[in-house]
C-alpha positions in Angstrom: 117.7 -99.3 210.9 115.1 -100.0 213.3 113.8 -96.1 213.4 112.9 -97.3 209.6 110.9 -100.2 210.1 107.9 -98.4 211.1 107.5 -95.9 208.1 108.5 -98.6 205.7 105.4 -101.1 206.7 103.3 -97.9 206.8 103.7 -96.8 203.2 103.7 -100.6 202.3 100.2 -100.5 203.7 99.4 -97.5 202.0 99.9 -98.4 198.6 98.1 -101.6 199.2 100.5 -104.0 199.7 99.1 -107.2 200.4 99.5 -108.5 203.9 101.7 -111.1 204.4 104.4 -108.9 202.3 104.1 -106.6 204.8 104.3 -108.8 208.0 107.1 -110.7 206.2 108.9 -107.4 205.4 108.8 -106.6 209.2 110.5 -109.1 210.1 113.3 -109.3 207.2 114.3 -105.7 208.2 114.0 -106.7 211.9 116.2 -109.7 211.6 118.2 -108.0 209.4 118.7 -105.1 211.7 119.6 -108.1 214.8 122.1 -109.5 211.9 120.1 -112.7 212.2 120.0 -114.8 209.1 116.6 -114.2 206.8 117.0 -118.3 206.3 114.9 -118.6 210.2 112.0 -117.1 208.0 112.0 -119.7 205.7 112.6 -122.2 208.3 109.9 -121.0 210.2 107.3 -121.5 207.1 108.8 -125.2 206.7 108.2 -126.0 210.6 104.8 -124.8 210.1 103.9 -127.0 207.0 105.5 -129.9 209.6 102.6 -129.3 212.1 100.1 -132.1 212.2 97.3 -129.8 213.1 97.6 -128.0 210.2 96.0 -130.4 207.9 92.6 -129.7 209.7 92.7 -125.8 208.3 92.0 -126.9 204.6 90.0 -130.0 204.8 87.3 -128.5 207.4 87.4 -125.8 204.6 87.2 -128.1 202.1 84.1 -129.7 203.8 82.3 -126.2 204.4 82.5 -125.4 201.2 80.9 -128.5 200.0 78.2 -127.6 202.3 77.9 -124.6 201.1 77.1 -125.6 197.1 74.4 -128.0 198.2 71.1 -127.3 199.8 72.5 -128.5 203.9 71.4 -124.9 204.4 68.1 -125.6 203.1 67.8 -128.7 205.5 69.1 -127.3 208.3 66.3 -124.4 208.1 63.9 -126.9 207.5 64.9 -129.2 210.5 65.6 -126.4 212.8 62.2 -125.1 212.0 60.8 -128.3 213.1 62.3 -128.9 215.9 62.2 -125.2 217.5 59.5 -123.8 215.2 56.2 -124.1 217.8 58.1 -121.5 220.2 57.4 -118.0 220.9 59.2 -116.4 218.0 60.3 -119.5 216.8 61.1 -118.6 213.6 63.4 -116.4 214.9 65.5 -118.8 217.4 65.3 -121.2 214.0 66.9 -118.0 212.3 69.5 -118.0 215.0 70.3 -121.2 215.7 70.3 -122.3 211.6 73.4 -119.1 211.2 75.5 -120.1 213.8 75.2 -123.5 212.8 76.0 -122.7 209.2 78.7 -120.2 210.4 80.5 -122.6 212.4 81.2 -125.1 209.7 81.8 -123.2 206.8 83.6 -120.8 209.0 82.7 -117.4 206.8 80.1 -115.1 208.4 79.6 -113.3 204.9 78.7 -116.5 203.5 76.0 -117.0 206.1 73.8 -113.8 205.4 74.3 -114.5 201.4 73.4 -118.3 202.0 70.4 -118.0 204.7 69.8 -114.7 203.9 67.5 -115.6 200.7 65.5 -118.6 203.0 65.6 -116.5 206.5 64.5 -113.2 205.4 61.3 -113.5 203.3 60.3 -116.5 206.2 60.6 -113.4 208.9 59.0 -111.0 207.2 55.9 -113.6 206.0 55.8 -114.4 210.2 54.7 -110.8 210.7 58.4 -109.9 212.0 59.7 -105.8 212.4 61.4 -105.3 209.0 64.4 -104.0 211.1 64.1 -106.5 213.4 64.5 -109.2 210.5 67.8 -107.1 209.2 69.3 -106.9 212.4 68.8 -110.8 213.1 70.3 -112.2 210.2 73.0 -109.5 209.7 74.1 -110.0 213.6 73.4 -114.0 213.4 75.7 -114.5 210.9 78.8 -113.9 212.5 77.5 -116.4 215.4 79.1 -119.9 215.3 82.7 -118.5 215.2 82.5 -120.0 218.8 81.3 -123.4 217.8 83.4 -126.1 216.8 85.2 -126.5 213.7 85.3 -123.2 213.5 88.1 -122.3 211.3 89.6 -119.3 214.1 89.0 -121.4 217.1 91.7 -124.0 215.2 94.0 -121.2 213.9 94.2 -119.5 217.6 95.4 -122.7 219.0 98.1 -123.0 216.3 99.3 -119.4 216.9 99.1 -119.8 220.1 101.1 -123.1 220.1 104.0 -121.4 218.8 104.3 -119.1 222.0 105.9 -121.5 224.4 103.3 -120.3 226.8 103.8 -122.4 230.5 100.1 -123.2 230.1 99.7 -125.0 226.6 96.6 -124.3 224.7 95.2 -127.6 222.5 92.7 -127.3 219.6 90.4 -129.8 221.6 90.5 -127.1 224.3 89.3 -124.5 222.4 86.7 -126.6 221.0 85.2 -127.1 224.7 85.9 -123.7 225.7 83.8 -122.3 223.1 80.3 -124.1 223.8 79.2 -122.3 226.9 80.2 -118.9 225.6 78.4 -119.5 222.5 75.4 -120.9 223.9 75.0 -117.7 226.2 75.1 -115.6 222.7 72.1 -117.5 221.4 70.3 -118.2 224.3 70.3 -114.0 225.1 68.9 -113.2 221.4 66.7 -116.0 221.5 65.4 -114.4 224.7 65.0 -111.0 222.8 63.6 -112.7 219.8 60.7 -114.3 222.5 59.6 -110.6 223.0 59.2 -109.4 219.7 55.6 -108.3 219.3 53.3 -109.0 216.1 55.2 -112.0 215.5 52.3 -115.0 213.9 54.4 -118.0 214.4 54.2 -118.2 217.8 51.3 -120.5 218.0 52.4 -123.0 215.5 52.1 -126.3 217.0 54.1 -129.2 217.2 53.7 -131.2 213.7 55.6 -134.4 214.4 54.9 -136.0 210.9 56.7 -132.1 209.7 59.3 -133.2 212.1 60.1 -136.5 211.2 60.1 -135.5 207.2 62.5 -132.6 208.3 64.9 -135.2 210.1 64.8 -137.7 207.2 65.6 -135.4 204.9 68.6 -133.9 207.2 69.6 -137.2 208.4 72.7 -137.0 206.6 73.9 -134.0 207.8 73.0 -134.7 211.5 75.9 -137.0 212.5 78.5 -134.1 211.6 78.7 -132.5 214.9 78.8 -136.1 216.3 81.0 -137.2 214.4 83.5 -134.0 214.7 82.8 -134.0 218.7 82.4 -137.1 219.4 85.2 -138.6 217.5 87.3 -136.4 219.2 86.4 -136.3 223.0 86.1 -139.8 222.8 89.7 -140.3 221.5 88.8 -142.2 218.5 90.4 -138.9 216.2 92.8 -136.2 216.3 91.6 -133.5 215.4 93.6 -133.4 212.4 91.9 -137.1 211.3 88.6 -135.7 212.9 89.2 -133.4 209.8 89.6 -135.5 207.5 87.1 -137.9 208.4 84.4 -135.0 208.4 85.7 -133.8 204.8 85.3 -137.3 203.0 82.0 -137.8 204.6 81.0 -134.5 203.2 82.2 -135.7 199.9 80.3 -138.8 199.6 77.1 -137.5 201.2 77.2 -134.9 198.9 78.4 -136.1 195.7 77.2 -140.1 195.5 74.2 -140.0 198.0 72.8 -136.8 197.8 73.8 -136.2 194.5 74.1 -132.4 194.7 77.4 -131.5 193.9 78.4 -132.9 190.1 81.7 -134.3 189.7 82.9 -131.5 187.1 81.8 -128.7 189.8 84.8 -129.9 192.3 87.8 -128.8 190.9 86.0 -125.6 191.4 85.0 -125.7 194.8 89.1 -127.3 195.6 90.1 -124.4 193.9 87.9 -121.8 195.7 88.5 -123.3 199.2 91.7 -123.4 198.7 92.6 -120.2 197.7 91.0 -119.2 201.3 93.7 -121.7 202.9 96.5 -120.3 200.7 95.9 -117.0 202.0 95.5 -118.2 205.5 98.9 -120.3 205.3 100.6 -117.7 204.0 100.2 -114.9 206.4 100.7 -117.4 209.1 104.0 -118.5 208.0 105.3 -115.4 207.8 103.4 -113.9 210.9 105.3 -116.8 212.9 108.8 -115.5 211.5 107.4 -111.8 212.9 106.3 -113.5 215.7 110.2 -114.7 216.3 111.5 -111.6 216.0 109.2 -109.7 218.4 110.0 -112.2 221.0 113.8 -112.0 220.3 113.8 -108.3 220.4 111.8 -108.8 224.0 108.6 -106.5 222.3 105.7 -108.3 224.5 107.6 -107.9 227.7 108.5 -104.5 227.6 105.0 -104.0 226.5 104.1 -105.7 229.6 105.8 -103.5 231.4 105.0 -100.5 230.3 101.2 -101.6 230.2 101.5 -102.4 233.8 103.1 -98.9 234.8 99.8 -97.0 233.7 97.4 -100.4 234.3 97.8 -102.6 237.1 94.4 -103.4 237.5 93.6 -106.6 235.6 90.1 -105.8 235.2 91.0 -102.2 233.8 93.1 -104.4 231.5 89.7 -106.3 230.3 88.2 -103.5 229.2 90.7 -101.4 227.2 91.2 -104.8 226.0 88.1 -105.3 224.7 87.7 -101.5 223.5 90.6 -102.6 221.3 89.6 -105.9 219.9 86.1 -104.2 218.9 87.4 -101.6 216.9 90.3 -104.2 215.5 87.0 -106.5 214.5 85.8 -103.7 212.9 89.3 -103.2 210.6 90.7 -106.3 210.1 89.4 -109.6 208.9 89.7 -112.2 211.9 92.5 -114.4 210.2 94.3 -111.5 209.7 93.8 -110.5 213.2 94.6 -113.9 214.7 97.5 -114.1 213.3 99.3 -110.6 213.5 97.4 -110.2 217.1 97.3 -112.4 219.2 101.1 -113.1 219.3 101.9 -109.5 220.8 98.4 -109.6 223.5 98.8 -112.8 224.5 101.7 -112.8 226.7 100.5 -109.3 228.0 97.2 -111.2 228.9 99.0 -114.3 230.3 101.3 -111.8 232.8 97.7 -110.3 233.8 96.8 -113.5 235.1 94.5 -114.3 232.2 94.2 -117.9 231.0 95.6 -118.1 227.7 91.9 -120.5 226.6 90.0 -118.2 227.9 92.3 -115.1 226.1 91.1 -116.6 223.0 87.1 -116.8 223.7 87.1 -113.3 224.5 89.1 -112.6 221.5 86.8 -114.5 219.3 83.9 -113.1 221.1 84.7 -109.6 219.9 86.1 -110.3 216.8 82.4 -111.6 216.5 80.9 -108.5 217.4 83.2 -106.2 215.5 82.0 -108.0 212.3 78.3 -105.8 213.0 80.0 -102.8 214.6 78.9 -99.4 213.3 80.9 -97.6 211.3 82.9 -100.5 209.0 81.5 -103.6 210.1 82.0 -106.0 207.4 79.0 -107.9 207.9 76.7 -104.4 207.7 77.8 -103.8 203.9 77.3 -107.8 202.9 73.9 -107.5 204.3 73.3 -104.1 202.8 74.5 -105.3 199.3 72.4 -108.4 200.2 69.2 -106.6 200.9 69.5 -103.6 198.7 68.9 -101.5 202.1 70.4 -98.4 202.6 74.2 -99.4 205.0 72.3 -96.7 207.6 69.3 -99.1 208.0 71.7 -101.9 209.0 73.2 -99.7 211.6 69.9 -99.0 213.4 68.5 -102.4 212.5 71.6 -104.1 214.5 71.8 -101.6 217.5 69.4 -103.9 220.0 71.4 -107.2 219.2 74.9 -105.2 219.5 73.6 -104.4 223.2 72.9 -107.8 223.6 76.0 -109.7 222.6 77.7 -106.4 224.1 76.3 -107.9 227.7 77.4 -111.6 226.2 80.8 -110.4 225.5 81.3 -109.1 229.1 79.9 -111.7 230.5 82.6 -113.5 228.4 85.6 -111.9 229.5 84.5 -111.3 233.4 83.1 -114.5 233.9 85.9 -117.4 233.2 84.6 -120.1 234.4 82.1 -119.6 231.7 85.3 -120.8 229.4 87.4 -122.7 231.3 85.1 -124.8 233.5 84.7 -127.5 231.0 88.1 -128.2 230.3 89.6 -128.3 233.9 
């Protein structure tokens, strides 16, 4: 029976079958095959709908989608360009900083380049920017901010990862931390390269402080949030689960009754949209957890272990086939998808190589970041090229210099721990 599972999920995925069917029908025939009862799937599903943690998946949706149908982009740009605007390629840091910003709350990199893209691209090109240099930017930018809390797969590696009985637990507040130096060294190196950009005419724009203090008026509503999500937090005043759903009715009332940009008749819609992300998400999780049973009954990640550790005992050797593989896995697969089917088989691999399970997920999100850009199927290159109406093979020289450069990041990433872990010891 087991000889069959393999061709069976194959031609599942040929035909297009979607996802969670096929992780689900893994582990049926798997637990079938052990003469375990199917009932630990649906069991499974119902301990996942009891986890606390959970709730912060759909309202942190809920509140990046809200951002996303009012003009917070807009402002953001705006006050970012204030605030960074007067430095060598400023526009370009704004760029930068204004994507991973965006990214990190509404937790879609797509969404960025469609949302900034209109704003960020004619500003670039008006500045005197290369026109390649101006598609590699924004199509590279918006997958930044995947590192940056809420991110929506900084919260869903710490569930899966939860579920692994791993000796050192990973929290959500964890990965939260563990993500701001790593990300930090992303936009500090392009913001670096975007400095040497030649031709560039914003560089001597000057400091306009009555500019400045407009731009923060009109943002000052959108300002608290990381504050509030951090601070609220850290300081122990929320769990993350309430930090959720603090940050989600604030949205809501900023944007509905203050701001006034969102009409009441247009949120069924947005529930409806955000949702249907979070369905999809739940679903392939609660299933990928009943796989995830089954490959730990059956012993799969240790006797991967061991016969990793035959041909690799070197854990740096182990680093880089790693991140060989989660490149070209960025490339394939969407990163909830990935988390989820992943992470359960490399993790305990990783944690028997001595890795730190936090810092396992950095490095993971780290690449997944970089896969979304990665010539020949990155995601992000067709979005931009549907965006722009340039040619895909434009976006693949355009984002060759910032692929080097979060190439160095993501190295520095996965050699460098301390870079992860040194703010949550």
């Amino acid at each position: 029976m087991s000889s069959l599972v393999s061709p069976i999920l194959i031609l599942l995925a040929i035909i297009r079958t979607p996802l969670f069917v096929v992780i689900a029908a893994g582990a049926m025939i798997g637990f079938y095959a052990q003469e375990v009862d199917l009932s630990v799937i649906s069991i499974e599903i119902y301990r996942l709908a009891e986890m606390p943690v959970l709730l912060a998946i759909p309202l942190f949706t809920f509140a990046g989608y809200l951002l996303g149908e009012c003009q917070a982009s807009q402002r953001l740009v705006n006050l970012t360009h204030a605030l960074l605007g007067w430095l060598p390629g400023g526009l370009a840091i704004v760029s930068i900083v204004a994507c991973a910003m965006f990214t990190a709350f509404t937790g879609a990199s797509g969404v960025t380049i469609v949302a900034l893209g209109a704003l960020l691209y004619p500003a670039l090109k008006d500045a005197g920017y290369p026109e390649r240099f101006n598609l590699g930017l924004i199509t590279s930018s918006g997958s930044l901010g995947l590192l940056f809390a809420p991110a929506l797969p900084l919260i869903l590696y710490g569930v899966v990862a939860q579920q692994m009985d791993l000796e050192q637990p990973v929290s959500i507040d964890q990965m939260f931390i563990a993500g701001i130096l790593p990300g930090l060294l992303m936009l500090f190196l392009l913001s670096i390269y975007s400095m040497l950009q030649p031709g560039s005419r914003d560089s001597d724009t000057k400091r306009e402080y009555p500019a400045a203090w407009q731009a923060i008026k009109e943002a000052r509503w959108e300002m608290p949030l990381p504050i509030l999500i951090l601070g609220g937090i850290y300081s122990g005043y929320f769990a993350v689960s309430e930090a959720a759903a603090v940050t989600a009715l604030y949205v809501l009332v900023v944007e509905v009754f203050i701001q006034r940009e969102i009409k009441l008749q247009q949120l069924p819609g947005i529930v409806r949209e955000s949702m249907i992300l979070v369905g999809g998400i739940m679903i392939i999780l609660g299933v990928s957890l009943a796989s995830t049973n089954y490959l730990i009954d059956a012993d799969v990640p240790t006797r991967l272990f061991e016969f990793i550790h035959q041909h690799i005992d070197n854990k740096l050797t182990f680093l880089i086939l790693l991140n060989l593989f989660l490149l070209v896995l960025g490339m394939m697969l969407d990163i909830f998808s990935a988390l989820v089917i992943i992470v359960p088989i490399i993790l305990p691999i990783a944690v028997g190589y001595g890795i730190h399970p936090v810092h396992l997920g950095i490095i993971f999100l780290a690449n997944m970041q970089l896969g979304y850009f990665t010539p020949p199927v990155g995601m992000n290159l067709f979005i931009a090229s549907y965006r722009f109406e340039k040619p895909v093979m434009d976006l693949y020289l355009a984002t060759i210099p910032f692929f080097l450069i979060l190439l160095l990041a993501v190295l520095i990433i996965t050699y460098w721990p301390a870079l992860s872990l040194v703010l949550i010891t």
